[in-house]
N, C-alpha and C positions, 0 to 999 in steps of 0.2 A: 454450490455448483449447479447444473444441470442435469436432466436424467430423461429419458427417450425408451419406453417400452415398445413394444411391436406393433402395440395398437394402431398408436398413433404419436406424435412427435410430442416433446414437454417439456420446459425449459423452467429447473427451478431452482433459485440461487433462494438459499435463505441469511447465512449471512457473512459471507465472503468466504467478507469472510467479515561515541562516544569515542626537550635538548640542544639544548643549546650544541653549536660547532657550525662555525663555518665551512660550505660544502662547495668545492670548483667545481663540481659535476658529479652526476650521479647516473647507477644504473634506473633504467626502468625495472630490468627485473624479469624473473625466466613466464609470470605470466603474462608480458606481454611480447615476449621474442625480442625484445630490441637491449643492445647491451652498448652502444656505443654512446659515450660520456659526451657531455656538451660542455662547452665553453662559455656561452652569455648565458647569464644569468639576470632576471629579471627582475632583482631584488632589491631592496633599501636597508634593511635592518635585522637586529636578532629574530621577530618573528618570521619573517622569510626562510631563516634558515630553521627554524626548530620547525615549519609546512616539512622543509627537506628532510630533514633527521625522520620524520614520525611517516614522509613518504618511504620513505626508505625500509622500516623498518615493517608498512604494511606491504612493498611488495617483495620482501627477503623470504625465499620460498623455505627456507629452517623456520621460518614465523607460524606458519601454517595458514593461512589466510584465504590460500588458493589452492584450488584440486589440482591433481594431475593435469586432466584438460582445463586447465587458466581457470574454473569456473570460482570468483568470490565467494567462499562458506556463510552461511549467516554468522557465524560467529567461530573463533577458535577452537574452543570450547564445543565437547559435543553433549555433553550433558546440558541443556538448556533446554525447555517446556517455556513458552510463551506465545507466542501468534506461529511459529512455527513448531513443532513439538521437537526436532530434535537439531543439535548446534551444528549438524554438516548436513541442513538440508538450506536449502536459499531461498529468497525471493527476487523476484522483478523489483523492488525497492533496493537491492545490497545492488543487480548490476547497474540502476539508476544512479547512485551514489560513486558508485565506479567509476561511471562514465563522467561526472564530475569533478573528480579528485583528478582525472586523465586530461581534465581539460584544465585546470590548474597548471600542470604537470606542464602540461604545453604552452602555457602562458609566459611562465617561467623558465623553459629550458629552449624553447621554439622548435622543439620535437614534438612531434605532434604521429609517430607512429602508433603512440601508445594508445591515443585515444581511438585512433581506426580500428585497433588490432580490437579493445574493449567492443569497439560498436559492435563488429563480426564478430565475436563469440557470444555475443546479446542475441546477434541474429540467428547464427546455427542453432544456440543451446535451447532458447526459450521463450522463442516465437514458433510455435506449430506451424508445421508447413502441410497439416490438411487444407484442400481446399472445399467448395461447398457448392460445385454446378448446379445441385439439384435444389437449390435454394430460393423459396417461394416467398419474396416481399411481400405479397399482398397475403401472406397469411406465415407469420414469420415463427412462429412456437403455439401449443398446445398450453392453454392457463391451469397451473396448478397453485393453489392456495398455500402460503405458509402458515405455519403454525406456531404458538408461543414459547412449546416447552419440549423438546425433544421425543417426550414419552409421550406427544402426541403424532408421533412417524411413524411407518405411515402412512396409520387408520383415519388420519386429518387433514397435517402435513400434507404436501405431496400425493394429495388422490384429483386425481385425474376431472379435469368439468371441461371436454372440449366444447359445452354449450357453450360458452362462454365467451361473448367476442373478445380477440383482439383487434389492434389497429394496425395499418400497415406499416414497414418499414422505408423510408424516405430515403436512404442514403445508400442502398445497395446496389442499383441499376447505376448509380451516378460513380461510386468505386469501380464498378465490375468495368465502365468505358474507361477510367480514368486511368486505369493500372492495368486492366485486360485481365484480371486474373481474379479467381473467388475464391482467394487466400485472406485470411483476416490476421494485418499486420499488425500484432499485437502481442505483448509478453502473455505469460499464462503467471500466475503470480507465484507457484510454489514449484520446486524441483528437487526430490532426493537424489543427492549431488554422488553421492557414494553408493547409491542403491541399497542404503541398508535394510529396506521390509524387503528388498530383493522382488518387485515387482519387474521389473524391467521396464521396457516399453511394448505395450500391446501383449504382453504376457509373455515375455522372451524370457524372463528372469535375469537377464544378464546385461542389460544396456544401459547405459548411465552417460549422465546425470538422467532421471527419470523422472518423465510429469508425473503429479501425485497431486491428491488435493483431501482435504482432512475438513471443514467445517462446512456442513450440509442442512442443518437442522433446527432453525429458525434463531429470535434472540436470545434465550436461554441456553443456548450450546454455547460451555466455553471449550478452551482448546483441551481443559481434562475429560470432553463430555464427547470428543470426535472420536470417528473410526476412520481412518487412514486407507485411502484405497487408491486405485491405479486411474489416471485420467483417460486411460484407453482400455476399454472394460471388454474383455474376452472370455467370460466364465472362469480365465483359470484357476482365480483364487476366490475367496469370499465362500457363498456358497457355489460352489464348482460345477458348471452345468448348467444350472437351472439358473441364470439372472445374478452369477456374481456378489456383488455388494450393493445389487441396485434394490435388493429387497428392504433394504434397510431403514430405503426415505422414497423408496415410492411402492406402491399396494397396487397389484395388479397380475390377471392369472398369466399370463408372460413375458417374456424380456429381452430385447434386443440387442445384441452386443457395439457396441458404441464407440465413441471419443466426445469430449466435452472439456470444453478450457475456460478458465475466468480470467478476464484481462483486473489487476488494482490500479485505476487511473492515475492516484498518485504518483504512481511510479513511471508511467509511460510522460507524463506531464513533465518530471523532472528529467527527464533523458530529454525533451527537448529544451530545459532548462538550460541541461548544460552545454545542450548543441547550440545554444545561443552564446553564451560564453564563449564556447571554442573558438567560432564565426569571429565575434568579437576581436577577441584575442590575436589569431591568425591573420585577420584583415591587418592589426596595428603591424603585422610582423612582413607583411604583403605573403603572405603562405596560405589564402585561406585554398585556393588550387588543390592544398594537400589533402581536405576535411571534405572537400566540395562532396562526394558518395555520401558519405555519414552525413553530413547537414542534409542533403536531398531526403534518403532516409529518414531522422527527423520530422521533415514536413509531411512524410507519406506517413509516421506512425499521430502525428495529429490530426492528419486526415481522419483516421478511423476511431481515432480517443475520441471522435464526435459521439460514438455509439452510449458515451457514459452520462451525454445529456439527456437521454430519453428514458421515459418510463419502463419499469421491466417489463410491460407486454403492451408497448406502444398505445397508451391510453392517456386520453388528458390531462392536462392537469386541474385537480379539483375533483377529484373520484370519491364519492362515499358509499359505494357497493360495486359488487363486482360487474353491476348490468351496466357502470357509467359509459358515457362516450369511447367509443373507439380512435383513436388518430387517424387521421388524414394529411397526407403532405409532414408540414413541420410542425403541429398543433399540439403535439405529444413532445418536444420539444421543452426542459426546462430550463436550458442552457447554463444549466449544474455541472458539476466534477457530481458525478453519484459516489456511490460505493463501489462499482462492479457496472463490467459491458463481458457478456458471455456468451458460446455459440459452442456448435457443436455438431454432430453429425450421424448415420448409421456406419459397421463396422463389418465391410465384406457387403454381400449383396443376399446373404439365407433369407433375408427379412423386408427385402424391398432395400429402398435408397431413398432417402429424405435427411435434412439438415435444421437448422435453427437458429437464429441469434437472437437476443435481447438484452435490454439495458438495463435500469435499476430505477424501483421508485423510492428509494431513500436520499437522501443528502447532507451530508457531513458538512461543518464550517471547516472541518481540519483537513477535509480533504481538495479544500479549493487551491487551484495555483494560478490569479491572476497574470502572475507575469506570461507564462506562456500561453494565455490567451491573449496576452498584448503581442505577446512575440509572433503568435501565430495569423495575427492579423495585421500585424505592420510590418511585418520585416521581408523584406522579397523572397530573400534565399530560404526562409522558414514558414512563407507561405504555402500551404497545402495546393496541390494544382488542381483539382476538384472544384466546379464550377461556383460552388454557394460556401465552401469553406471558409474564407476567408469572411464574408457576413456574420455567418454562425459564431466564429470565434471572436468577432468585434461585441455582436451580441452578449456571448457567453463574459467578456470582460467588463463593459456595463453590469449584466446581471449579476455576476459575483460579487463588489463592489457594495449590492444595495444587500445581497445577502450579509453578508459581516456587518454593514451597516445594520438591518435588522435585527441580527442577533447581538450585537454587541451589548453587555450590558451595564448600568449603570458606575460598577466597579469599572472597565475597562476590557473585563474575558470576553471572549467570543465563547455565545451559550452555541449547544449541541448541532442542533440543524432544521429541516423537516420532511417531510414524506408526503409522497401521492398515495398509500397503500397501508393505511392507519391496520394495527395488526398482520400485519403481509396480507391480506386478503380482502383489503379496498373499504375492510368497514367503515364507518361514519366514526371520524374522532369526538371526544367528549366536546357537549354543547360547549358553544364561547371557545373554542382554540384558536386563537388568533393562528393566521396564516401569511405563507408568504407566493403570489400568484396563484392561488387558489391550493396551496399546499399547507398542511398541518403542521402546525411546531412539534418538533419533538426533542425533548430535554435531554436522551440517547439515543440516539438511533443507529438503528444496527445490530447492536449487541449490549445487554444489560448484566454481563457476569465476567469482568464488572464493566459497570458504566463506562459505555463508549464516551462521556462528556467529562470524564472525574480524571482523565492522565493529562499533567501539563504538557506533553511534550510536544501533542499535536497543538495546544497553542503557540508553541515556538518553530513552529517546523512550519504551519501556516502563516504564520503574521513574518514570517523571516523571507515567504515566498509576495507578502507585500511591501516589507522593508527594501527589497530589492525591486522592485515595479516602480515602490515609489524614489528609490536613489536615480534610475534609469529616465524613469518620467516626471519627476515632482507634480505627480498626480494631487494636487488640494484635498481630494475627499479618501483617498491611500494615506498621506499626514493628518488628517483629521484623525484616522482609525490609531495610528500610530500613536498620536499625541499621548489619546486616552487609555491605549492597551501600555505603552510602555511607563507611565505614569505610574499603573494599578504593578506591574509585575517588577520595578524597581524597590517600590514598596514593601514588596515580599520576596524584596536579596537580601543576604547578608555576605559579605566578602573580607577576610580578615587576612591577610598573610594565605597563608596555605589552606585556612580551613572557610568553606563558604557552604551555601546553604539556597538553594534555591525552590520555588514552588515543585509538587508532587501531586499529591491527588488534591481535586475539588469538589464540593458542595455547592449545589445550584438550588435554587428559590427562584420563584415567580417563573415571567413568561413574559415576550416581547408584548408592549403596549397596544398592540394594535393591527389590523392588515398592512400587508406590503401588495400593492397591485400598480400596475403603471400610471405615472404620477405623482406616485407616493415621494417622498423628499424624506421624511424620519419619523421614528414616532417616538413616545415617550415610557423609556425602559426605565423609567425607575424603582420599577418593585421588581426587575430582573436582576438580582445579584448572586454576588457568588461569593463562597468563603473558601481561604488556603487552610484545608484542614491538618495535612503535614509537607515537609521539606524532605529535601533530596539530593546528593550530591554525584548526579546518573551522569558521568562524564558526555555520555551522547547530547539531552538534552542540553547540559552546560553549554557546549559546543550551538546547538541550532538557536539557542539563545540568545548565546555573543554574538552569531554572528548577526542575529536581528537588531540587534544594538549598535553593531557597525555600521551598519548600511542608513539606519536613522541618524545614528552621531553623525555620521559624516555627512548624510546632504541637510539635514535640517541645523547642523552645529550645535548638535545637545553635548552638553561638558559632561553630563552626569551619565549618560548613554556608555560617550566613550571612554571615560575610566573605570567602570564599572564592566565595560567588556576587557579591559586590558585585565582588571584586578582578576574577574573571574577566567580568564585564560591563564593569568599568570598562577593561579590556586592549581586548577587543572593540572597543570604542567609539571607541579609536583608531585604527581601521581603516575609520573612515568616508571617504565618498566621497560625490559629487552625488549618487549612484543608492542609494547604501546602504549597507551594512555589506561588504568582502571582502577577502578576504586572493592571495598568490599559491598558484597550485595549480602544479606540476609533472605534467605528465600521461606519466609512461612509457610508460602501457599505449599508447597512441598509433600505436605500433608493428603495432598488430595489425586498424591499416586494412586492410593488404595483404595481408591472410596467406592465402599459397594452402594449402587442405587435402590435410596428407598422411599418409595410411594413414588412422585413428582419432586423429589430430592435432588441436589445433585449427588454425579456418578454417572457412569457408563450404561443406557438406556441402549438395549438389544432388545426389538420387536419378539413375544412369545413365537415359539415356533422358526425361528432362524436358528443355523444353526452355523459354520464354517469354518475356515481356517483361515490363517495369515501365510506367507509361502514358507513363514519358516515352522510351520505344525503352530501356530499358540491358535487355541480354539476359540473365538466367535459366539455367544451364547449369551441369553438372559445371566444377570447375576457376574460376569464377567465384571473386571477393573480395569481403567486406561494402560495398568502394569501387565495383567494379565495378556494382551493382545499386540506388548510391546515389551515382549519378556527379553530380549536384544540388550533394554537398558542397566538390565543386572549385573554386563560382564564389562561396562564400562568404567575406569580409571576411579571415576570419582564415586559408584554408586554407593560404595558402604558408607559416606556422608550421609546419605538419606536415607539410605536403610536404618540407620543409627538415628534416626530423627521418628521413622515408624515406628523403632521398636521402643521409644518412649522418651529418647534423648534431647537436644538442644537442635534449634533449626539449623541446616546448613549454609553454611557461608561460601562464595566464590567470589573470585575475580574474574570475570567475562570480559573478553575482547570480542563484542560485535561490530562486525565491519560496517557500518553504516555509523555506529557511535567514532571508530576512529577517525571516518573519514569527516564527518561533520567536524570534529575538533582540526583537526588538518585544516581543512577550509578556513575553517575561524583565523588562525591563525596566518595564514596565506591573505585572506583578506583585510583580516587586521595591518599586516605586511604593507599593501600597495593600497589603502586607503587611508588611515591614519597616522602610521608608523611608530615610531619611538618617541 
């Protein structure tokens, strides 16, 4: 996230951060309000109807799926520790996926309230409606340096160098006319959905769903290594009075009390993913009239997903220190999906009135989503109304294209990605790093515990957002990527009846042959490979998989694409349950509840001399554990599982229903339906 002492303004993100029955109609279900059963049906075949059955069953409010107010949980299950720490808090990704499965939903039933009703609670719940008058483009955040290891916050970390130029921001004066307003329409990526640390909003303690945000503290913070704090910073909790939680990752004699939100582009990308679908869809049924608000919406939230193309402090691309060039106009411009676009603001007026935005100088290959940069610059109703928008994103869809092309490597995976801001603090990457427009390769970026490049899922989750660009467009150089990624990843399926096996973590070697700069056409990855060092059968990814198989089977007529999505749907499917699609998980990492921090170890990293509270009393302190300051998880259902695992037992096993894994098989299935069929 970002952090804003009294001094002066400071914006510093370090790393962000898975039944058969025929059905004549069906409820949508109490979270979307609408109960009245439809009669056409959109369907061809058994997969059509098992989309229905596994709809149905994620929006049966006995399922548990959805809060009181409609909000998607991350998961059923509240015990879960992963990118989110606990299972009823959510992301901008679950209501992205939402808003997907809704447009399905509509495809198939020609009700389309569902998907409205999804947009609006996207909108009220977790788009921040501060806005940001006081907002200075020509000088748009204060530069704070990241840091490697947590226990470098924040004496390293997060200290303050307003020497330090940044570059301006290009796209704010052009929103402020285009929308009249200096609201930044964008999700925030995390919300405790139930208030359980009981933050509230702005220190009410009692308002929910509540922003919150948990990973502040460069690449070595994993999610066991976070302090969980309220994204609207009032002193009440942390340390109380004096600077809150902000002492924690920025160093400085005082502190302003604040708001600051991180938008994850992935997820703002695939909302209008699906708002291209719905359009779609609706057009074939003559209804698009219905969606017309939400598709506008859409092209206003890609308007601003531009902020994920630019560097985190609007600085060139090709920086190796912190003195490099500042931006001007669009020159700071990578026309990337980054990691993260962030802003933020002062809280009340004790302290003055100032504000902030910034982008990201990292780049993920997992995080790019060609198609809605195709969408956002060909399709009328999903064009942004912003004067240059529409360039940017034709841009942004050439440049992604040559990125995946670069990193693609010899095996067929798309390696990690690269960065303006080698070390988060602009150093000069090691001699000879090939680059891509004057950017560093980097083999994880973002977060190294563990490697952000070693989870298959974001290969499937990304080449599935190409398999679809190229069914839509039969893009030549989109089927070239495909050819070779789905060659390498068929290789390492196995599917037997009920039991299959697909890629899990990976192993990377070498490094893109060469520069990518304008001009470039490819270079030679052959000492770029990668090895599948274990399998997996994570119903989620199963599902993003198939469906990246579907969408190649059917427009390139690969026979082995599309039996191999059918067999692996069909495996899936016997893993049903009341609630929905899961398998057993074994959870090792488990272990690293307790773990007290020692030297530069992992563990829970508390600056000497901090001291505080959580609002439910657990104390704040050096020597503290992720358990310690989330002592809540002790009185959950499941916890004597892992307590029985600390005090020396067998790891804990569960069955998780994450709603972004059900809905991804849904889809699979829905699209297997109306594109292949039986």
């Amino acid at each position: 996230m970002k952090w804003k002492t009294s001094r002066r303004r400071v914006a510093m993100v370090a790393t962000g951060l898975l039944f058969t029955g025929g059905l004549v109609g069906i409820s949508a279900g109490a979270a979307s309000g609408d109960t009245t059963p439809t009669a056409k049906l959109a369907l061809a075949g058994p997969y059509g109807d098992q989309f229905l059955a596994l709809y149905q069953k994620i929006k049966n409010p006995a399922n548990g799926y959805f809060s009181p107010e409609g909000v998607p949980y991350h998961s059923i299950e509240t015990l879960l520790v992963e990118a989110p720490d606990h299972g009823h808090e959510t992301t901008s990704e679950a209501f992205s996926y939402w808003l997907y499965l809704e447009a399905m939903y509509g495809r198939v039933t020609q009700n389309w309230a569902p998907f409205n009703s999804a947009w609006q609670t996207m909108e009220r719940y977790i788009i921040p409606k501060e806005t940001q008058s006081n907002y200075n483009a020509a000088d748009p955040a204060d530069y704070a340096p990241e840091a490697l290891h947590p226990s470098q916050y924040p004496a390293v970390g997060g200290k303050l160098d307003p020497a330090v130029k940044v570059g301006a921001d290009p796209l704010a004066a052009e929103l402020q006319s285009t929308y009249g307003t200096s609201q930044v329409y964008g999700m925030h990526w995390l919300l405790d959905v139930d208030n359980v640390y009981g933050f509230g909003n702005c220190g009410d303690r009692t308002s929910k769903p509540a922003y919150i945000n948990t990973y502040q503290r460069g690449p070595q913070e994993s999610v066991w290594e976070t302090v969980p704090h309220p994204s609207c910073e009032t002193f009440t909790f942390g340390r109380q009075g004096n600077g809150g939680y902000i002492p924690i990752f920025i160093g400085d004699s005082s502190y302003a009390q604040q708001w600051r939100y991180t938008n994850a582009p992935d997820a703002d990308a695939r909302a209008v993913q699906a708002a291209y679908w719905a359009l779609t869809w609706a057009k074939e049924q003559g209804q698009q009239g219905q969606i017309a608000t939400s598709v506008a919406n859409a092209a206003k939230m890609g308007d601003y997903l531009r902020y994920s193309m630019y560097d985190k402090y609007f600085k060139t691309p090709g920086c190796t220190s912190a003195s490099c060039a500042a931006g001007t106009g669009k020159n700071s411009s990578t026309y990337l999906m980054s990691w993260y676009y962030a802003w933020g603001g002062s809280q009340g007026s004790a302290s003055g009135s100032w504000s902030w935005r910034i982008g990201s100088s990292h780049n993920h290959g997992g995080y790019q989503n060609p198609f809605a940069a195709w969408a956002l610059s060909t399709v009328p109703e999903l064009t942004p109304r912003s004067a240059t928008a529409k360039t940017d994103w034709a841009t942004s869809l050439t440049r992604q294209i040559d990125f995946y092309t670069w990193l693609q490597s010899a095996d067929g995976a798309i390696a990690g990605g690269a960065t303006n801001s080698w070390n988060g603090n602009y150093s000069a990457p090691p001699s000879g790093t090939p680059t891509f427009y004057g950017m560093a390769y980097d083999e994880k970026p973002v977060y190294h515990d563990p490697p952000s490049n070693q989870w298959f899922g974001f290969q499937a989750w990304t080449m599935e957002r190409v398999a679809e660009y190229y069914y839509v467009t039969g893009d030549a150089r989109a089927k070239a990527l495909l050819d070779k990624w789905v060659t390498w990843a068929l290789a390492n399926t196995t599917v037997s009846g009920s039991t299959y096996q697909i890629p899990s973590t990976l192993r990377w070697s070498g490094r893109p042959g060469g520069n990518w700069q304008a001009g470039t056409t490819s270079v030679n990855n052959a000492n770029l490979r990668v090895t599948v060092v274990d399998r997996t059968t994570d119903v989620g990814v199963a599902g993003a998989y198939a469906r990246t198989l579907i969408f190649y089977g059917a427009k390139a007529a690969h026979a082995q694409s599309r039996t191999t999505a059918k067999a692996l749907l069909d495996a899936v499917m016997t893993h049903s349950d009341t609630k929905g699609v899961a398998v057993p998980e074994t959870r090792n990492d488990y272990n690293r509840f307790d773990d007290v921090l020692s030297g530069t170890g992992d563990g829970l990293f508390i600056p000497s001399g901090y001291t505080g509270t959580m609002p439910n009393g657990d104390q704040i302190a050096p020597g503290k554990t992720f358990l310690d300051i989330r002592s809540f998880l002790k009185q959950d259902p499941e916890w004597s599982k892992v307590q029985t695992y600390l005090n020396g037992g067998a790891a804990p096993t569960f069955n998780y229903h994450r709603f972004w894994a059900q809905v991804d098989v849904a889809l699979a299935l829905a699209d297997y339906d109306r594109l292949i069929g039986s």
